[in-house]
C-alpha positions as CSV (number, residue, x, y, z in Angstrom):
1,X,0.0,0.0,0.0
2,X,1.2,3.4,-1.2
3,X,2.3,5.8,1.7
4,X,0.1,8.1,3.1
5,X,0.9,11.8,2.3
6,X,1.7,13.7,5.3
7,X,2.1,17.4,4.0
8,X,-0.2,19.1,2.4
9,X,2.1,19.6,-0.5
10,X,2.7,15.5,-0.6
11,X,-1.5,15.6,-0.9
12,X,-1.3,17.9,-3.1
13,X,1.0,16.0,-5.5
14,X,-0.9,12.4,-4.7
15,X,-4.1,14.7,-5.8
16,X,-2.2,15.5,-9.1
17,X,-1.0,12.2,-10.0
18,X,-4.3,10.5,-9.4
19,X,-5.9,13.1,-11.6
20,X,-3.5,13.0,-14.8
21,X,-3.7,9.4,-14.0
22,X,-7.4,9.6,-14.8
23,X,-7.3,12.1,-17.6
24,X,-4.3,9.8,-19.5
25,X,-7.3,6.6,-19.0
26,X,-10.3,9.2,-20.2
27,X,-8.2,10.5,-23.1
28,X,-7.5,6.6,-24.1
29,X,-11.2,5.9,-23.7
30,X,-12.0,8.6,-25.7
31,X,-9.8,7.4,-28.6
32,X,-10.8,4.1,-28.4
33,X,-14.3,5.0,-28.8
34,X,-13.9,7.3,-31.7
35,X,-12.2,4.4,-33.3
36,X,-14.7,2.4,-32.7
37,X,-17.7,5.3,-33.9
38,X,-15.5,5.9,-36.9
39,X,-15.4,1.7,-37.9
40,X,-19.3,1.9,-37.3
41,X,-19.5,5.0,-39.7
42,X,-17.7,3.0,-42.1
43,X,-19.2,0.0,-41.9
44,X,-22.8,1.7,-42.5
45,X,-21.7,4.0,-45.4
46,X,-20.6,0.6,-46.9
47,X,-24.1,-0.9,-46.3
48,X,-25.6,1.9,-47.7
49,X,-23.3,1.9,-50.7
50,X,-24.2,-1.9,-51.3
51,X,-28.0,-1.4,-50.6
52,X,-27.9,1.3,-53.4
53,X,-26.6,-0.7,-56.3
54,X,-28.5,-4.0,-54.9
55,X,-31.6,-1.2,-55.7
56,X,-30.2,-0.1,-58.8
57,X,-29.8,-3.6,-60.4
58,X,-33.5,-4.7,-59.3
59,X,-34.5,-1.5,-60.8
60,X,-32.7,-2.2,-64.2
61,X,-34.0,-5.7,-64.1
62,X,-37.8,-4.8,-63.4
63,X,-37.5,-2.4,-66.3
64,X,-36.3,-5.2,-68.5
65,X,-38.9,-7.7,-67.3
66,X,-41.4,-5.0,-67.6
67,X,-44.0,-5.5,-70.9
68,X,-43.8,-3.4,-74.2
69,X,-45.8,-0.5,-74.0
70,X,-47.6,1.0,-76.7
71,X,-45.3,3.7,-76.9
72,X,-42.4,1.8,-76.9
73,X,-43.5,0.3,-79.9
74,X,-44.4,3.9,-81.3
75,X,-41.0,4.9,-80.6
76,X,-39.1,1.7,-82.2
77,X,-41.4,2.7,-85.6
78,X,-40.5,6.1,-85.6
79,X,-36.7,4.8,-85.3
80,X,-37.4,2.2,-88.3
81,X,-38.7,4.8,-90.4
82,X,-35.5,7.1,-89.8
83,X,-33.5,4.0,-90.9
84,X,-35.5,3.2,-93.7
85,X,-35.0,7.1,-95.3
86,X,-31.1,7.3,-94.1
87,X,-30.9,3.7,-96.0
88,X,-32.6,5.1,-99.1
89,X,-30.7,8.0,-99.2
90,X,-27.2,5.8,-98.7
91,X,-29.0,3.7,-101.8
92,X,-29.3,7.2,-104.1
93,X,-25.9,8.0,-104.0
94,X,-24.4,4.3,-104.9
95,X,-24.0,4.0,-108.5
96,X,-27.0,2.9,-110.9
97,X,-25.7,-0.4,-111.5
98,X,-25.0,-1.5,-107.3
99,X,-28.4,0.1,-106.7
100,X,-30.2,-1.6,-109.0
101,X,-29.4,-4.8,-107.6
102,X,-29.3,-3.9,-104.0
103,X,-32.7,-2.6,-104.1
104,X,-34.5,-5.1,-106.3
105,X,-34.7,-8.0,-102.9
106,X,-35.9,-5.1,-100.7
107,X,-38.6,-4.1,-103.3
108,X,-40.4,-7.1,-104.0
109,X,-43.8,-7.3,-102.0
110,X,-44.4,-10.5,-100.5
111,X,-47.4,-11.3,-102.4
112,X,-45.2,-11.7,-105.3
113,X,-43.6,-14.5,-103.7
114,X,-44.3,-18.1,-105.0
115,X,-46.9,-20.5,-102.9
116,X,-43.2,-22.8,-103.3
117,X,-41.2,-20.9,-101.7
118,X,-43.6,-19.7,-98.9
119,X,-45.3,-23.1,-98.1
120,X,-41.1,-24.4,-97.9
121,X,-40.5,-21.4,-95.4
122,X,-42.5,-22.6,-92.7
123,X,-41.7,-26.4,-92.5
124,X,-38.5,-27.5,-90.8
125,X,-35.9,-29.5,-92.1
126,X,-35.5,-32.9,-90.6
């Protein structure tokens, strides 16, 4: 057992020690639990980061799953027609004779077509 101080200057010092002894042990405790706020902080903004994109890819996979819309199908017309015109203008500017040959397929109506050929298009070969 430590001696007992027997002048008010020895309590004095005892007084002192015991108190920087117990800031030095709060000042630890402190650090120790801002450590340990800071890991939680970190570990959270990681959660929330992971939570987002698990959200974002359900989101981009509902919208795939999801059924055509009427408009969708307006809009994937309206792109098919600005192909088609961007295609026949590429077609104008290639000489006659590639034209002519590129464009005669692409013109045929399918009524034209032979009962052969379209009866043969639906069966499989075996």
């Amino acid at each position: 057992m430590a001696k007992r101080p027997s002048t008010p200057s020895e309590l004095r010092d005892a007084v002192e020690r015991t108190v920087q002894a117990t800031l030095g042990s709060a000042e630890r405790q402190r650090d120790r639990t801002q450590g340990a706020i800071d890991e939680i902080a970190g570990t959270v903004d990681n959660l929330r980061k992971g939570a987002e994109a698990s959200l974002a890819r359900g989101r981009r996979v509902l919208e795939d799953r999801r059924p055509t819309t009427q408009e969708d199908l307006r809009e994937l017309k309206a792109e098919l027609r600005k192909i088609g015109r961007r295609l026949d203008a590429i077609e104008e500017r290639l000489p006659a004779k590639r034209a002519a040959a590129k464009r005669s397929p692409a013109k045929r109506s399918p009524a034209k077509r032979s009962p052969a050929k379209s009866s043969s298009a639906g069966r499989r070969k075996s």
